[in-house]
N, C-alpha and C positions, 0 to 999 in steps of 0.2 A: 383368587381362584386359579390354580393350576388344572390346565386338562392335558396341554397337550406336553407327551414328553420326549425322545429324542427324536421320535419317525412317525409324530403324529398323533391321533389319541386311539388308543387303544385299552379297550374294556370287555367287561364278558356280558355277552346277550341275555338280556331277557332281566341282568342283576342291574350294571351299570348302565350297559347300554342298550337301549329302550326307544321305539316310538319318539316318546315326546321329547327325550333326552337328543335326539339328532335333531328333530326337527328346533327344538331351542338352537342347537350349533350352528345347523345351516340357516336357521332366521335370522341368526346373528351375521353370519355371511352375509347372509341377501339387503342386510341392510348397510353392512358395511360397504359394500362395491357398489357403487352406480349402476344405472342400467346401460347400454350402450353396447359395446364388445361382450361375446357369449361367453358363456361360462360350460366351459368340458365337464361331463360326468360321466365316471366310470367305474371297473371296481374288476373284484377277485374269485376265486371259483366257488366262497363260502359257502352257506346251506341260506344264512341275513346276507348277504350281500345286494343280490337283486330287489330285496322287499325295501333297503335302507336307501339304495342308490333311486330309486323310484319314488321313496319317499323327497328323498335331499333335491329330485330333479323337479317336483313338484311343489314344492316348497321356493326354490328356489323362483319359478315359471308364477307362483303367483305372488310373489314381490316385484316381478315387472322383468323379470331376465328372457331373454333367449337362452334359451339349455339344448345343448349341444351333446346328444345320449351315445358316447361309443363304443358301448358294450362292457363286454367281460376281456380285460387285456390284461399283459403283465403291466406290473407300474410301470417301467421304463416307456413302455411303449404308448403309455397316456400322459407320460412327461414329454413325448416326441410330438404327439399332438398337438397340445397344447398350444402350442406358437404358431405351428402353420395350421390352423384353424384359425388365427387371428382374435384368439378368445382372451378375457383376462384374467381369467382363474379356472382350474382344475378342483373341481372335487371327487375323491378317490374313495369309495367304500373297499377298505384290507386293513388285513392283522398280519400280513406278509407272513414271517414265519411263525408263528404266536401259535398255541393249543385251538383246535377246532372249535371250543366254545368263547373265542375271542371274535371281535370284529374289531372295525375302527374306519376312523375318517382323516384323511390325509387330503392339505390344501398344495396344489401348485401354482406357481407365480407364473402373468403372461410367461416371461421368457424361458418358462419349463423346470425353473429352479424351485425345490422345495421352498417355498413361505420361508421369510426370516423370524426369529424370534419373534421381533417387535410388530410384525403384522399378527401371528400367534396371540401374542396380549391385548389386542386391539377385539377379537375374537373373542375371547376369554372375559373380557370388560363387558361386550355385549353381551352375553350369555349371561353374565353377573344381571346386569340392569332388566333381561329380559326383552332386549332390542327385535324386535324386526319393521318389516312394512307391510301394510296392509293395500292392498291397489281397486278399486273401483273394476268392473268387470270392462272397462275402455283400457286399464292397463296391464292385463295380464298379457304376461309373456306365454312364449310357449316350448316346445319339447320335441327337438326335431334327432331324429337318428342318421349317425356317421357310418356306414359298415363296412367302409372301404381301408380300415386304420392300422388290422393286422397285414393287408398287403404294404402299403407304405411303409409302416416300419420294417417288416424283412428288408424290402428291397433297397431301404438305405443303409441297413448293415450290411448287406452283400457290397453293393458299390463301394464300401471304406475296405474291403480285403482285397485279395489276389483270387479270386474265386475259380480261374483255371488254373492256377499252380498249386491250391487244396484240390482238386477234382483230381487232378493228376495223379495225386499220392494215393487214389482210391481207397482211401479209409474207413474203418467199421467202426460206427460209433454207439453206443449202449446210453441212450438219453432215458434217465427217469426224470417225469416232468412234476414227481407228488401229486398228482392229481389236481396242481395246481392252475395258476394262468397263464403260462408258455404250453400247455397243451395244442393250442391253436395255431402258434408262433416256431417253436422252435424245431419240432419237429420238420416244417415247412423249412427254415432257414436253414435248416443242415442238408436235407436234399437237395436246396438249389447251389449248395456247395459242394454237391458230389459225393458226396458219404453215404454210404449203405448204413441204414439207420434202425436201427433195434430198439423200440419203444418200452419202457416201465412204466405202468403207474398214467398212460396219457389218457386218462377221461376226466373232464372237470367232477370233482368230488369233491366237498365241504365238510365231510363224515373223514378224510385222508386214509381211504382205507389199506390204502397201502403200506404206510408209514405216516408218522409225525411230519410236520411238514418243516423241522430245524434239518436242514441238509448235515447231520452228524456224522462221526463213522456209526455209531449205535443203530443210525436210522437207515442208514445205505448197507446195511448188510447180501441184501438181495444182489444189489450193484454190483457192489466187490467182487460178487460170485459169479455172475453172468458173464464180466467181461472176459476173463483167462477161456472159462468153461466155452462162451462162444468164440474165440480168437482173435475178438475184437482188438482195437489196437489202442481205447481207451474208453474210459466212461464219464459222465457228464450227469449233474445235478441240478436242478434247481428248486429253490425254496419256495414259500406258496405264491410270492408275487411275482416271483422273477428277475429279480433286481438283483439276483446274487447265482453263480455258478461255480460248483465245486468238482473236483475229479479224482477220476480212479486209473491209475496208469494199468498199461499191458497185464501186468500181474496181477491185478487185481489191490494193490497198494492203494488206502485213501491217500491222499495230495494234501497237507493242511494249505490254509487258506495263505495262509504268509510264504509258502513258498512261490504260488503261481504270484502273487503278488511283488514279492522280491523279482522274477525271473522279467515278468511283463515289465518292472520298472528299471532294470538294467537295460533292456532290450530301446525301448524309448531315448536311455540318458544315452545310451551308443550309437543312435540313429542318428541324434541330435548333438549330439557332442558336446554334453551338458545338457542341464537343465533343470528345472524345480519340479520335486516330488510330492504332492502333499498325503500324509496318513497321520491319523489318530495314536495318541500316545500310545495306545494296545499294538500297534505295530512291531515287530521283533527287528531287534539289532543286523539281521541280516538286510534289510534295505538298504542301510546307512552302508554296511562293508560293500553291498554292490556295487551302490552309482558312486560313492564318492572317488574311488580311482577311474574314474571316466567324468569326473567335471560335473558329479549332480549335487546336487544339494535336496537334502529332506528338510520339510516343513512339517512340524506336528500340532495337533490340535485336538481338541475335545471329540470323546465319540459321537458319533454321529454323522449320519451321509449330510445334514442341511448344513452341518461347521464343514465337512471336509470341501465339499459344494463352493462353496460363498470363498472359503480361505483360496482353492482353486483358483475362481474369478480372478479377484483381488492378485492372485499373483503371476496370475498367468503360466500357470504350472501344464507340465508336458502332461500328465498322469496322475494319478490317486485313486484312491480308494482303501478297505478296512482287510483287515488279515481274515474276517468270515467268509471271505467272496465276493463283496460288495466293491466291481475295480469300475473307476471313471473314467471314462475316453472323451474327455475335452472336443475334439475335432469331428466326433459324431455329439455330442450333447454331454451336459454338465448334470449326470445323474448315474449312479449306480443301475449298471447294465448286463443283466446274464446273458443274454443271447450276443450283446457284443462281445463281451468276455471272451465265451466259444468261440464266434468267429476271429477273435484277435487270437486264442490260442493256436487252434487249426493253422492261420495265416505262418505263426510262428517256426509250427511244423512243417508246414510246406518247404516255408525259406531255408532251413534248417538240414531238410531232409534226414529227419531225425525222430526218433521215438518221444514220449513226454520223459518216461525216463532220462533218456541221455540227455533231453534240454535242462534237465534240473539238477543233472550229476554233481554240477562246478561248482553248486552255488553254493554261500557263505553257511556252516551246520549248526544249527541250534535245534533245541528241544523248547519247544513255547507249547506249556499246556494251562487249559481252559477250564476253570472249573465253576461252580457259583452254591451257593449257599442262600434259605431262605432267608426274610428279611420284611419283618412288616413294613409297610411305608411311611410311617406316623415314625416309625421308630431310627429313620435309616439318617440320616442327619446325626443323631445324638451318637450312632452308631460308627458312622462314618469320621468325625471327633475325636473316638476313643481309640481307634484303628489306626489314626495317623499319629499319634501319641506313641502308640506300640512299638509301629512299626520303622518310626523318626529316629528311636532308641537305639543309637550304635550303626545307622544306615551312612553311606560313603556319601549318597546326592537321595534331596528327596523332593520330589518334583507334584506341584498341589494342581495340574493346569485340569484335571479331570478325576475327584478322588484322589485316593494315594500311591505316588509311585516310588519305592522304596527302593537305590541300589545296593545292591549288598555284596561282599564276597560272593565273585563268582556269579553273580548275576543280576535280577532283579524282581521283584512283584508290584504288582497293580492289585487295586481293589477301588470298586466304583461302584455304587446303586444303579442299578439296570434302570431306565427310565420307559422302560414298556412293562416292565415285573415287577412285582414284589421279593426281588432278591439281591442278592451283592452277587459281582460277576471278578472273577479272581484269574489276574495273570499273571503265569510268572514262570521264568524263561534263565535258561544257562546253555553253556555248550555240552555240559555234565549233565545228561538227566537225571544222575541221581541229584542232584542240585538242585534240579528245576522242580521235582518232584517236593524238595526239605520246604523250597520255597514257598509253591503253592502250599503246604499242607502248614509254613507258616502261618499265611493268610487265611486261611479256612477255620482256623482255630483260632486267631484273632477274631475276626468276625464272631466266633459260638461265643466268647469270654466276653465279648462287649455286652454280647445280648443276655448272656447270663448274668451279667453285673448290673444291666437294669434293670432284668427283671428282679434282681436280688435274689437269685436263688446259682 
């Protein structure tokens, strides 16, 4: 039995995920962790998120736990808890940026790191066998509320910046929060940064009536438009949990995700004078041209923030994170962070005394575009198979560490089964866009041919 897949488990209400269907996961929980140290529960702006998180904390509380209730936060900022609660697991009701009729349950480990696989499977085993505990009315636990969690985490992202040398550059920022769980959070942490702050979109809402909650250019169209039209001097996104921020420069220009990510990871390997970068294969070649003439070294690994996470650890890496938005700050916590993001870009600005434009002028030029294509899941194996076969054919380097990553003239393409979707999610990247463009539309059409050849038609 597979449930959970890169960033947890995620299903749609009321189909998959259901009542008895969390409470099975979290009874499996409740029996797999001792009683002892509490157990953090928290969650996201959804319309299910409160009725799930209520259910899991109760559930939880009558297997014998102490449940430690912190609200509605962004994920990051209940992966910050986590530890200094002294608790030994987080459970997180969100579908981060997944379609409004999703939910999901995400576990974090004492030390704030998403669950490893093999604690997942342990999980997954219970769930199978139908595990929990049952406790006599001498040992139920109980259900105590934290609501002090959105201040502490601001205030230990402001202490990691220069918070009077951003105040200084008195800057106007255009923050849409999707209606998501930085509503609470990040608007707060850019005032106490000194930014004249222009809100989108900030009331918790599950319905996302503002937009989709995928921080896209599609979906930020509003964004784009606010920041020139109000003079603001940059714009700022986050997706429904908060674990991810994207931007819109002076112009109104979306920012893909791989260049703040290149820019923050040079900026690190020059502070430090070297050092180890970790990002997933989906990462563009511009990282690697940044830091290697300043002494860094990239580390890549499987998508996902719990591989990029762990591989971190393990190597003690300055920085990482995913070309979406999803960047890691090691020295505040080992978790994909939006509201750090912001404050380390700002920071960036400050020191800079520079526009985001101009900080991103230098940097290495590629064109990486992001596409994906449906893909039942029963089918995506036989499919994924056929695709590296295709795509193996005539390729310079073809690298199996996540899906398939095929070089080719001139470039290269990815293609890998989304593990939250039922789709295949397609990269592919040149300095040519018309290249980048042949490449993906390679892959996109591998994908249709595979699934047309089992369906036999």
């Amino acid at each position: 039995m597979r449930l959970f897949g890169t960033n947890g488990i995620r299903e749609v209400v009321g189909t998959n995920l259901t009542a008895p269907f969390v409470t099975r996961v979290v009874g499996a929980i409740g029996a797999l962790v001792p009683p002892g140290p509490p157990v953090v529960v928290g969650w996201d702006a959804r319309t299910s998120s409160v009725a799930f998180a209520r259910l899991a904390g109760s559930t939880l509380a009558l297997a014998g736990h102490r449940v430690i209730e912190v609200g509605l936060l962004p994920t990051p900022a209940i992966q910050f808890l986590v530890p200094r609660l002294h608790a030994q697991l987080g459970v997180i009701i969100t579908a981060s940026h997944n379609p409004p009729e999703f939910n999901g349950i995400k576990c974090i480990a004492a030390d704030g790191l998403e669950i490893a696989r093999s604690f997942e499977e342990r999980i997954e085993e219970g769930v199978e066998a139908g595990a929990a505990v049952n406790r006599p009315y001498t040992g139920i636990g109980e259900v105590v509320e934290h609501r002090t969690g959105a201040e502490e985490y601001v205030s230990a992202i402001v202490a990691r910046v220069d918070a009077t040398a951003i105040a200084a550059q008195r800057l106007t920022v255009v923050l849409d929060c999707g209606n998501g769980a930085s509503c609470g959070t990040s608007p707060t942490l850019l005032r106490r940064l000194g930014c004249r702050v222009v809100t989108l979109n900030a009331q918790p809402d599950g319905t996302f009536p503002g937009h989709l909650s995928e921080p896209t250019p599609a979906n930020l169209v509003d964004l784009a438009r606010a920041v020139p039209a109000l003079g603001a001097d940059l714009g700022i996104a986050h997706d429904g949990d908060a674990d991810r921020a994207v931007y819109v420069d002076a112009s109104g220009r979306y920012v893909p995700g791989e260049e703040i990510l290149t820019l923050l990871a040079r900026d690190f390997v020059a502070a430090h004078h070297g050092g180890i970068i970790v990002t997933p294969v989906t990462a563009s070649q511009s990282v690697e041209d940044a830091v290697r003439p300043l002494g860094g070294e990239v580390v890549y690994t499987r998508t996902g923030s719990p591989t990029v996470t762990h591989a971190m650890q393990e190597r003690h890496a300055l920085f990482g994170g995913e070309e979406n938005g999803g960047l890691i700050f090691p020295a505040h916590q080992l978790a994909r962070d939006g509201a750090m993001s912001a404050a380390a870009v700002l920071d960036l600005l400050a020191r800079r005394r520079a526009t985001l434009a101009e900080v991103l002028a230098d940097l290495p030029r590629y064109t990486l575009l992001k596409e994906k294509e449906s893909c039942p899941v029963e089918l995506r194996e036989t499919v994924l198979t056929r695709v590296t076969s295709r795509l193996s054919d005539g390729a310079e380097r073809v690298v199996t560490l996540d899906g398939v990553k095929a070089y080719r003239d001139g470039g290269w393409v990815l293609l890998r089964p989304s593990g939250t979707e039922p789709l295949f999610r397609v990269f592919a990247e040149s300095k040519d866009p018309a290249r980048a463009r042949a490449l993906a539309d390679l892959g996109l059409a591998a994908v249709r041919d595979a699934l047309r050849e089992i369906r036999g038609r």
